[in-house]
N, C-alpha and C positions, 0 to 999 in steps of 0.2 A: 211722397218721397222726392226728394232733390234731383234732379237727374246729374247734377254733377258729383255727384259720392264716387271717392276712387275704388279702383278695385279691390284695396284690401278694406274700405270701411264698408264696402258691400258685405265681402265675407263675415264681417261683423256684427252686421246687421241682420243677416240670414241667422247669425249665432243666436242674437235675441230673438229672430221670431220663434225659433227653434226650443228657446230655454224653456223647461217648466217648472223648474224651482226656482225661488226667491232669490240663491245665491250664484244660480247660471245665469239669472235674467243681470241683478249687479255685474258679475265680471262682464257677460257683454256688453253693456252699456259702455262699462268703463273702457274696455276695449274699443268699442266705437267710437266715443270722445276723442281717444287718443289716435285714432285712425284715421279720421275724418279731417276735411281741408274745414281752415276757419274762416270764412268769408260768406256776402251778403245772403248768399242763396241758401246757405245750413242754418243762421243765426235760429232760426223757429225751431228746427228741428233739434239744436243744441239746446236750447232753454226747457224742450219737455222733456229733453231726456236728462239734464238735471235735476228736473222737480220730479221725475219719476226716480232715478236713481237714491235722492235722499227719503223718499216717501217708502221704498223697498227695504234700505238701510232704516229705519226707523222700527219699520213692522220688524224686520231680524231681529234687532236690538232688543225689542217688547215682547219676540217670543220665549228669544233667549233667560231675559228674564225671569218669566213666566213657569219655564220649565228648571228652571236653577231654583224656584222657591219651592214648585212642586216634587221636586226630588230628592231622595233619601238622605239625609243629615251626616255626615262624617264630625259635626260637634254634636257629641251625647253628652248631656249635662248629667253629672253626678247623682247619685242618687244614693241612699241607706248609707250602712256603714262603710262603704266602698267599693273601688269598683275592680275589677280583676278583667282583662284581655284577655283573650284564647287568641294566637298568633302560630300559623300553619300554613304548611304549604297547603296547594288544592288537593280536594281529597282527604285531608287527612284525617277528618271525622270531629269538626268542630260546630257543624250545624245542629248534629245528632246529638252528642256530646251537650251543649244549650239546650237543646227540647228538653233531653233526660231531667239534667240538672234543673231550670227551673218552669218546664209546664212551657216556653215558649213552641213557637207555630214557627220555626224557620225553614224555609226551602230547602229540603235534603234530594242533592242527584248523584248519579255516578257518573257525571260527566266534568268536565274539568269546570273550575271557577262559576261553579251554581252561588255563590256567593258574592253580588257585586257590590254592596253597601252593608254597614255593620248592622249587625239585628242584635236585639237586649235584650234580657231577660231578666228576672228577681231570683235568687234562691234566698229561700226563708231558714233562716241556720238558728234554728230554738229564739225565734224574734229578733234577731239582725237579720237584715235586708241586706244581701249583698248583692249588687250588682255587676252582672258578666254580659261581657259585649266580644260578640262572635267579629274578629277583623276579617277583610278579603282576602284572601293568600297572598303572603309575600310568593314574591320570585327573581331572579336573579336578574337583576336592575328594574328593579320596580319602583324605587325611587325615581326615574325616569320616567315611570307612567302617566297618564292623564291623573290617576287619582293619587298619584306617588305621596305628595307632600301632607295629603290633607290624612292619608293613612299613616305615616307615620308622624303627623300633628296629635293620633288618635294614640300612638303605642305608648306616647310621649305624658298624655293627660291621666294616664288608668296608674291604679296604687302597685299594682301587681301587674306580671307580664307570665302569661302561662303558655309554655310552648306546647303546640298539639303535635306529638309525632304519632307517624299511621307503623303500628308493626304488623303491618303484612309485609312491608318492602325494609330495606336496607334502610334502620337508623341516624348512622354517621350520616351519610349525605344530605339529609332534611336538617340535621341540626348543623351543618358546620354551611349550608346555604344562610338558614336562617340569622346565625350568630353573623355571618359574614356582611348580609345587610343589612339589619342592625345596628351593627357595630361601624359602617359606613356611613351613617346619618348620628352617629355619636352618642347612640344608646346603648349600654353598657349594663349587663342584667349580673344580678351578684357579685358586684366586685362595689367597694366604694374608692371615693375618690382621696388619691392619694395624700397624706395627711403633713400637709405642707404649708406655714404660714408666712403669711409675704407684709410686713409692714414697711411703708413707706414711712421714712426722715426727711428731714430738710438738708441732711446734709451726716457727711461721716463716710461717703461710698458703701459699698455693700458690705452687710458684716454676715457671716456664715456661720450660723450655728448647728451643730450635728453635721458637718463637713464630711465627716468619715463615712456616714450613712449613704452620701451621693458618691453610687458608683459610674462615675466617668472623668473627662477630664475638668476640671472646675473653670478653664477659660473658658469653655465650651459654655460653660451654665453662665458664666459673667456677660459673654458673649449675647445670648438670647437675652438675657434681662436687660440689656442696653436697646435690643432693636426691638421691644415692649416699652422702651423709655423708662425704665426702671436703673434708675442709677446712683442712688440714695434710701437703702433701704434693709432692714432686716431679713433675714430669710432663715426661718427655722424648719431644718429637715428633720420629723420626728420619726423616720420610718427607711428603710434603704430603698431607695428612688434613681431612677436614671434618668437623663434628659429628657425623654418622652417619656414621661412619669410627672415630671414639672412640670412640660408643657398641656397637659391632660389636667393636671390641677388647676390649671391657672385660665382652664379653657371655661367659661360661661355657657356658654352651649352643649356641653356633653350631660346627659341625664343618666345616673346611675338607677335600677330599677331592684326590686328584690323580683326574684320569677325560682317557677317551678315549672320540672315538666312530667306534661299528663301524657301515657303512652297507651293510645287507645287501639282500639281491635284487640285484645288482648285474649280474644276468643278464637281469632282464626289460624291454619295449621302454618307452623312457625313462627308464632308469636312471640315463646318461651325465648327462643334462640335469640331471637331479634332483639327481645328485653335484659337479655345477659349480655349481650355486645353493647349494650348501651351506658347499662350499671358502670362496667368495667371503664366507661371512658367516660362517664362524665358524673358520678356518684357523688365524687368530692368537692363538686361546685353544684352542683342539683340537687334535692331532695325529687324523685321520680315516682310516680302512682299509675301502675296500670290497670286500665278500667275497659271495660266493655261494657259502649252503649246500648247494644244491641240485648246483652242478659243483664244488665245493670250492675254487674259482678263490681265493685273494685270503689261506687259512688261513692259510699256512706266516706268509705273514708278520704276520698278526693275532698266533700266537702267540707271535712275537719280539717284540711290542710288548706284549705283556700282562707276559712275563716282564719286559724292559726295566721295565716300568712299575712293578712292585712293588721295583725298587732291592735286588733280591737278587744276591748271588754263589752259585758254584756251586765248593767246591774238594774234590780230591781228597786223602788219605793213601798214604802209601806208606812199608813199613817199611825199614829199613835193611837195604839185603841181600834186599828182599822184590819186591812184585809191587805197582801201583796199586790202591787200592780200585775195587771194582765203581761203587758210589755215590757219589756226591758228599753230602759236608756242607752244608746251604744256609744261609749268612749273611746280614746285612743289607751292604752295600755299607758300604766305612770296616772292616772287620772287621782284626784283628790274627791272627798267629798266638801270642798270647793267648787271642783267642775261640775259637781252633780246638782247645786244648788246653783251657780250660774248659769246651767239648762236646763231647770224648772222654775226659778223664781229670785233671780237674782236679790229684791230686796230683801228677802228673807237673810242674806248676810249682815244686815245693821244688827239683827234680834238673836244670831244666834248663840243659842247658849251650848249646844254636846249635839252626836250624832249616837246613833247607837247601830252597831253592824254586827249581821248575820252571815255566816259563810265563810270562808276561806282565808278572807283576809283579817279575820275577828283571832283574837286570842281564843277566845271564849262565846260565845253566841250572847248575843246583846251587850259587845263591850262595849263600855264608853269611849268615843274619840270626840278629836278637836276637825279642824276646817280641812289639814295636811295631813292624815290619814291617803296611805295610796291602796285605794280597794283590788279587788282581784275580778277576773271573771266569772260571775252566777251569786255576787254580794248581794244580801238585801240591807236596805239601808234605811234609818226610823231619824227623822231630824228634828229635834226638838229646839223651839226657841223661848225667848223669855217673852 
């Protein structure tokens, strides 16, 4: 060591000998570079401690890595007929809740945030695969957290948004937390987006049609569509809208969701109470299912409303002359048998000649249709070509 190191690149240097992690031994380094006098007598002693300091930054870097590949996923790739969130504060019984529902292995404690990364599960709904992904607990500015953006990247990608409240405690407060951040990252559960169309002209200024329907002042609305650069353009209000009504329509980033909420513990003493303070306040934007994981009381039909909820069908094949498929094909609701014959064998549309349908959406059991027939769910369906 140099003997002319001042007295604070000594301190610094004592820091290094001192450090034992990888990112104490960096900052003192960097701290002693910057301490240390620049002349003949350091040049050595600065050169190793540059090529030791990028060699330290390098290995961080490649553990960093390392442990970013080997750790839990916050993107869950789709899976079956779709995918439903469970979104709750901690605690509120959405671990339990996923075992019950589909046979998953999740971490259940009674300690806060036993849930640090999303866990999946399958539930099997009569051969639709639905997929349900247990999130971490929101909390009030969690948006701000280390995993803020990527959890709410996740509430943002699922079909369905299922709010998990716990009724042993006070209702209102978990849902009016939850709605509240949320609804501050611009997702918007059971409402859609206001029904307002903006066509841009070359010219003519702004013409307003359904004016009556916008309740504020209309300089106000002329106003913001000038400072959008909108100042040749159609604007049809088909609905009564207020300025934050426009600006929410017009906004690209806001994710309207459909959701339901599951009010579990439904077994413990005050439950009832807790689930009639809830009805009462929020019935008419929710459809509500109290369940208890723990007796299983309340499942069967939670998972008819999840199914319900994602606007899927479920239809059957059957060959001519043959036997019902095992499985069902899972559609979105509105489906043709078109779409049934574009997710089994597309060519088979040059040949075809009739379909013939069993079920619900048949007149009659073996009616004949054409390609635009819209089936129903638990259709069995015979397609005959020339």
């Amino acid at each position: 060591m140099p003997v002319n190191l001042g007295a604070e690149a000594q301190v610094a240097l004592k820091k290094l000998e001192e450090a034992k992690t990888k990112e104490e031994q960096i900052q003192a380094i960097e701290e002693l570079l910057a301490k240390m006098s620049k002349h003949k007598g350091t040049e050595k002693l600065e050169r190793q401690l540059k090529k030791r300091l990028a060699r330290l930054r390098e290995e961080v870097e490649r553990e960093k890595a390392r442990r970013a590949k080997s750790a839990p996923s916050f993107n869950i790739k789709k899976e079956g007929g779709g995918q439903v969130v469970l979104v709750g504060l901690t605690n509120s019984g959405k671990s339990l809740l996923l075992n019950r529902l589909t046979g998953a292995d999740a971490k259940v404690g009674d300690y806060p945030f036993t849930t640090t990364f999303p866990e999946v599960g399958i539930l099997d709904f009569g051969g639709a695969m639905i997929q349900i992904v247990e999130s971490p607990p929101l909390f009030d500015g969690c948006a701000e957290s280390a995993n803020g953006p990527r959890l709410f990247s996740l509430i943002r990608n699922a079909d369905v948004v299922a709010l998990v409240v716990d009724l042993s405690i006070a209702p209102l407060p978990q849902i009016s937390t939850l709605l509240k951040e949320l609804e501050k990252q611009k997702i918007y559960l059971n409402k859609q987006r206001p029904n307002i169309q903006i066509r841009k002209t070359g010219e003519g200024g702004i013409q307003l049609i359904g004016s009556s329907l916008f309740k504020g002042d209309t300089k106000e609305l002329l106003a913001f569509l000038a400072s959008r650069r909108i100042v040749n353009a159609v604007v049809h209000i088909k609905e009564p809208v207020t300025i934050e009504d426009i600006k929410l329509a017009m906004d690209e980033s806001a994710s309207f969701k459909p959701a339901l909420i599951i009010a579990s513990k439904g077994d413990v003493p005050g439950s009832a109470r807790n689930f009639k303070v809830l009805r009462e306040c929020y019935d008419s934007r929710f459809p509500i299912y109290p369940v208890s994981s723990l007796t299983c009381k309340g499942l069967d039909e939670l998972s008819n409303a999840l199914f319900s909820s994602l606007n899927i069908i479920r239809v059957y094949t059957k060959e001519p002359g043959g036997l019902m498929s095992d499985k069902p094909i899972v559609l979105k609701k509105g489906a043709t048998v078109r779409d049934v014959i574009k997710r089994i064998r597309p060519s088979m549309l040059k040949n075809f000649n009739y379909a013939k349908v069993y079920g619900p959406s048949a007149k009659y059991d073996g009616e004949k249709v054409g390609l635009d027939h819209v089936l129903m769910d638990g259709d069995i369906i015979q397609i005959h070509v020339s």
